[in-house]
C-alpha positions as CSV (number, residue, x, y, z in Angstrom):
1,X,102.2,76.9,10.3
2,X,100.8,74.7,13.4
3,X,101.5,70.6,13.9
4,X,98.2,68.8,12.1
5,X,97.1,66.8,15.7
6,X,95.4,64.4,13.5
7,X,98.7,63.2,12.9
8,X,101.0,60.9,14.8
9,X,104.2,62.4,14.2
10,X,104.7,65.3,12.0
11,X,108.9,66.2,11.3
12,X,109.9,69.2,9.6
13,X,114.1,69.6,8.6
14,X,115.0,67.3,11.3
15,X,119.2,66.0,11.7
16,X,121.1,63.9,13.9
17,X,124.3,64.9,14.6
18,X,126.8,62.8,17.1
19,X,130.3,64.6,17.5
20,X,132.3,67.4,16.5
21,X,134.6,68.2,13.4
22,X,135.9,65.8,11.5
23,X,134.6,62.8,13.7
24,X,131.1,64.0,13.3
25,X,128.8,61.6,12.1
26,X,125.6,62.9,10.4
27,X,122.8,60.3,11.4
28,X,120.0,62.1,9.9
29,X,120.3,64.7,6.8
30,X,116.7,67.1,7.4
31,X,114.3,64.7,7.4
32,X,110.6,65.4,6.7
33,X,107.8,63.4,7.2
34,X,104.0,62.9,8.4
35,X,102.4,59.7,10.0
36,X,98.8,59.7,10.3
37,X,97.8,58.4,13.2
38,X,96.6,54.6,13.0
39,X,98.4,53.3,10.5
40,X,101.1,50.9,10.1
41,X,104.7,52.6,9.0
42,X,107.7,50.6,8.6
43,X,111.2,52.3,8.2
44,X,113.7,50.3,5.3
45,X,116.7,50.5,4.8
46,X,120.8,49.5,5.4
47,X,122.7,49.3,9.0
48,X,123.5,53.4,9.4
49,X,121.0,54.7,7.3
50,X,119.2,56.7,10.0
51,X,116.3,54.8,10.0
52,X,117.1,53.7,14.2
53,X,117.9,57.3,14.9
54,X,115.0,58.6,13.5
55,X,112.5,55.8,16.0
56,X,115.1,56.9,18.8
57,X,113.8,60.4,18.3
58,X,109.9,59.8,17.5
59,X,110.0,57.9,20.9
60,X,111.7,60.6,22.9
61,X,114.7,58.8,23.7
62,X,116.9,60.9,22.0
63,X,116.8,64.8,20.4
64,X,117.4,66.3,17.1
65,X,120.0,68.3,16.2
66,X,118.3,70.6,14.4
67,X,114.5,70.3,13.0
68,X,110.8,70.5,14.2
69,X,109.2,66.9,16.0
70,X,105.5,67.0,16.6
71,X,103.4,64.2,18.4
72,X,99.9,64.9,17.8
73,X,100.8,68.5,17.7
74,X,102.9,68.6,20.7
75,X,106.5,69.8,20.2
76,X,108.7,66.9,21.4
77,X,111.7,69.0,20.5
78,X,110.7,71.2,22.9
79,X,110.4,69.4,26.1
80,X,112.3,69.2,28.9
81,X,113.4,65.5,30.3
82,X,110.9,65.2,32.7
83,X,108.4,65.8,30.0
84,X,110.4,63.4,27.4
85,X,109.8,61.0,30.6
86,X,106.3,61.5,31.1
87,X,105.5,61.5,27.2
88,X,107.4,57.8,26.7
89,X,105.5,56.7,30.2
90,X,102.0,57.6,28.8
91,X,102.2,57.3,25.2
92,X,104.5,55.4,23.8
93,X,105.7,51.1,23.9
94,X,109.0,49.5,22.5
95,X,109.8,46.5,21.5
96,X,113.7,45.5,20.3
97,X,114.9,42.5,18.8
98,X,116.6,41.6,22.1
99,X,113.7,40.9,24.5
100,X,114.9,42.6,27.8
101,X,112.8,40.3,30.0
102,X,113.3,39.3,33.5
103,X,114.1,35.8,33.7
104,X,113.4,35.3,37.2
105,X,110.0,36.6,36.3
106,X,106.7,34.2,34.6
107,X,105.4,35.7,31.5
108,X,102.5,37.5,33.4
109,X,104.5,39.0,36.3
110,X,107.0,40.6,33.8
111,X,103.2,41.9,32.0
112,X,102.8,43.0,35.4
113,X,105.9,45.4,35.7
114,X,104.2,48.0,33.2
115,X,100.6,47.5,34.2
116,X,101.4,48.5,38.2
117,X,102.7,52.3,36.8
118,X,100.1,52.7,33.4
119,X,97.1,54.8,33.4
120,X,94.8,52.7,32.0
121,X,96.2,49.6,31.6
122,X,95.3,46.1,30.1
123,X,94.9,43.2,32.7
124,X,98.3,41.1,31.8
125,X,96.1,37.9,31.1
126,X,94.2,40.2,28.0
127,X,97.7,41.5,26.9
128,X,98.8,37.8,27.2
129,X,96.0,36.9,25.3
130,X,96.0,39.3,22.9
131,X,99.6,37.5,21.9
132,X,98.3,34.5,21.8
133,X,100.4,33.5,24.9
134,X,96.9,33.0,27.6
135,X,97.9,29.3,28.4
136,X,101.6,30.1,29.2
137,X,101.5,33.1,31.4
138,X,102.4,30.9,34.6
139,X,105.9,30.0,32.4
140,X,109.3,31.0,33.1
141,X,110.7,32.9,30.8
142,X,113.4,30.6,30.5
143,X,110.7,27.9,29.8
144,X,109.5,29.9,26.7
145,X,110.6,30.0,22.9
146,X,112.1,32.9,21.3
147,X,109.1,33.6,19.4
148,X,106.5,33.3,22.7
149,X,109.6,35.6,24.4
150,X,108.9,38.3,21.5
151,X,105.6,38.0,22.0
152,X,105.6,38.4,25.7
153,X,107.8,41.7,25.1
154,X,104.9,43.2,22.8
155,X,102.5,41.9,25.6
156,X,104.3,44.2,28.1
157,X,104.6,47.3,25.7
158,X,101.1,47.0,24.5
159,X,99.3,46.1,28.1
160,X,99.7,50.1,28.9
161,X,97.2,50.7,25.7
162,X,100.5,53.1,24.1
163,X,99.0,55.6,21.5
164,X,102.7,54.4,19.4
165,X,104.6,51.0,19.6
166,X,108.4,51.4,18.2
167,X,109.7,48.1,17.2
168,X,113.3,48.2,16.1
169,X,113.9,44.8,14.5
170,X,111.2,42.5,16.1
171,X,111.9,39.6,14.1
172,X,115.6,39.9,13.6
173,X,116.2,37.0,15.8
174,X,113.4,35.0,14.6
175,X,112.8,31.9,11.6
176,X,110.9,32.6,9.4
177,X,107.2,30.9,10.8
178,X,108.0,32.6,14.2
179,X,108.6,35.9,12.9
180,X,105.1,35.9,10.7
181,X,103.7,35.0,14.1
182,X,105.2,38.1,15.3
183,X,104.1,39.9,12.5
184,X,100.5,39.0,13.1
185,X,100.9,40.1,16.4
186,X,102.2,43.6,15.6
187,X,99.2,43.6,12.5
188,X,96.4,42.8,15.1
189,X,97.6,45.2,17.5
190,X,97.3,47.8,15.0
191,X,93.9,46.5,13.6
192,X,92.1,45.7,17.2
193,X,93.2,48.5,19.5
194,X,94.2,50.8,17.0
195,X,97.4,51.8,18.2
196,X,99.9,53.4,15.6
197,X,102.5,51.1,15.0
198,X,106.4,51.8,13.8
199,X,108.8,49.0,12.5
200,X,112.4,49.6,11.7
201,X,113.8,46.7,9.7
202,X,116.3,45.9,6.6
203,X,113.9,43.0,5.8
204,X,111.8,44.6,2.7
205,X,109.6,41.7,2.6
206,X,107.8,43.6,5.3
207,X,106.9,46.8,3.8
208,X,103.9,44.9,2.2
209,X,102.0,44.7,5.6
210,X,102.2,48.3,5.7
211,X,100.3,51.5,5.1
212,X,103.2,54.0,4.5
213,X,107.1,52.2,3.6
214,X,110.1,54.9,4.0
215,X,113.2,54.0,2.6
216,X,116.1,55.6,4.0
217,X,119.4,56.0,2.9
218,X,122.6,58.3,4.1
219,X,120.4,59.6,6.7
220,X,117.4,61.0,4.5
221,X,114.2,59.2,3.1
222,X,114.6,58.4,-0.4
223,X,111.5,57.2,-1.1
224,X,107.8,57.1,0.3
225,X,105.3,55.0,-0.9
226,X,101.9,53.7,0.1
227,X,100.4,50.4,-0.3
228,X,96.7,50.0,-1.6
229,X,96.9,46.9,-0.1
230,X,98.1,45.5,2.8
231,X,99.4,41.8,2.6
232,X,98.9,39.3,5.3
233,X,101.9,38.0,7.4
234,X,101.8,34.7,5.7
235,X,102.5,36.0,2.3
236,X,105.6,37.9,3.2
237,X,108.8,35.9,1.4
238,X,111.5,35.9,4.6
């Protein structure tokens, strides 16, 4: 049976093993799953449940074990590094809870560091804007909150239009009122350009801004459900 290309991602029996023997560690037990493409998935559950593992290998940064791994019906398990490369180059953005940006940079010239090797990519000052950040992309880094840095990381990641955006944690670092800022952000992304959007998290308040909620635990998804709904950033209890 073929990958669906109308989907995202599309994982059949996929595992995660690191080491050998006794000190292996079992990251992911065969996990299955299917995430149209569009919509808004975020991964719950405890520190080691798999749920990081599993965004390491959607986003080509790592491999599986064993298991099938299908973006838009092409076989990531199957690709060599370059291809990996190319794939995470043209397709895909990250954002982590620790911001990685260049302090010696403003906010528009670390924009800027994506844009100059994209295909297609957003002028900084829309990506900026698109953050809500357009009157402080002459700042320092330095001279910016944590909330304006998180947003000028999902400025950089978004200004090469990705078809995916990972975000392992986003708000872990965040209050509460910045992080539903940062949640907006990540909701209008998805909503205005369309762009399938990924959020790992152990904050379950979250899972009721999504389309699809997996819950993982010991390494498999427990549970799947959908919301008929989707609630908006402000309601989410922190």
């Amino acid at each position: 049976m073929g990958a669906d290309p109308e989907l995202a991602y599309d994982a059949r029996g996929v595992t995660r093993v690191y080491g050998e023997g006794r000190a292996a560690v079992h990251a992911l037990r065969g996990v299955d799953l299917e995430i149209p493409k569009g919509e808004m998935a975020v991964l719950l559950g405890p520190s080691g449940s798999g749920k990081s593992t599993l965004l390491n290998i959607l986003g080509g940064l790592d491999r599986p074990s064993k298991g099938e791994v299908y973006f838009e019906g092409a076989p990531l398990h199957e690709m060599s590094d370059r291809e990996l490369t190319r794939y995470r180059r043209d397709h895909v953005g990250f954002v982590f809870q620790f911001y990685n940006l260049m302090p010696s940079l403003t906010a528009e010239e670390n924009v800027e560091l994506v844009t100059e090797i994209a295909r297609d990519p957003l002028d900084p000052g829309e990506a900026l804007g698109l953050v809500g950040l357009s009157e402080r992309r002459g700042h320092f880094i330095s001279q910016l909150s944590g909330g304006e840095q998180q947003r000028v990381a999902i400025a950089r990641a978004v200004a090469k239009r990705p078809d995916v955006l990972f975000c392992d944690e986003p708000t872990g670092a965040l209050d509460s009122t910045t992080g539903r800022a940062v949640l907006r952000v990540l909701r209008d992304v998805n909503a205005r350009l369309g762009t399938t959007v990924l959020i790992v998290t152990h904050a379950a308040a979250t899972a009721a801004m999504a389309d699809l909620v997996l819950h993982f635990h010991d390494g498999r998804i427990a549970e799947r459900t959908r919301n008929a709904e989707k609630a908006d950033p402000e309601e989410i209890a922190w």
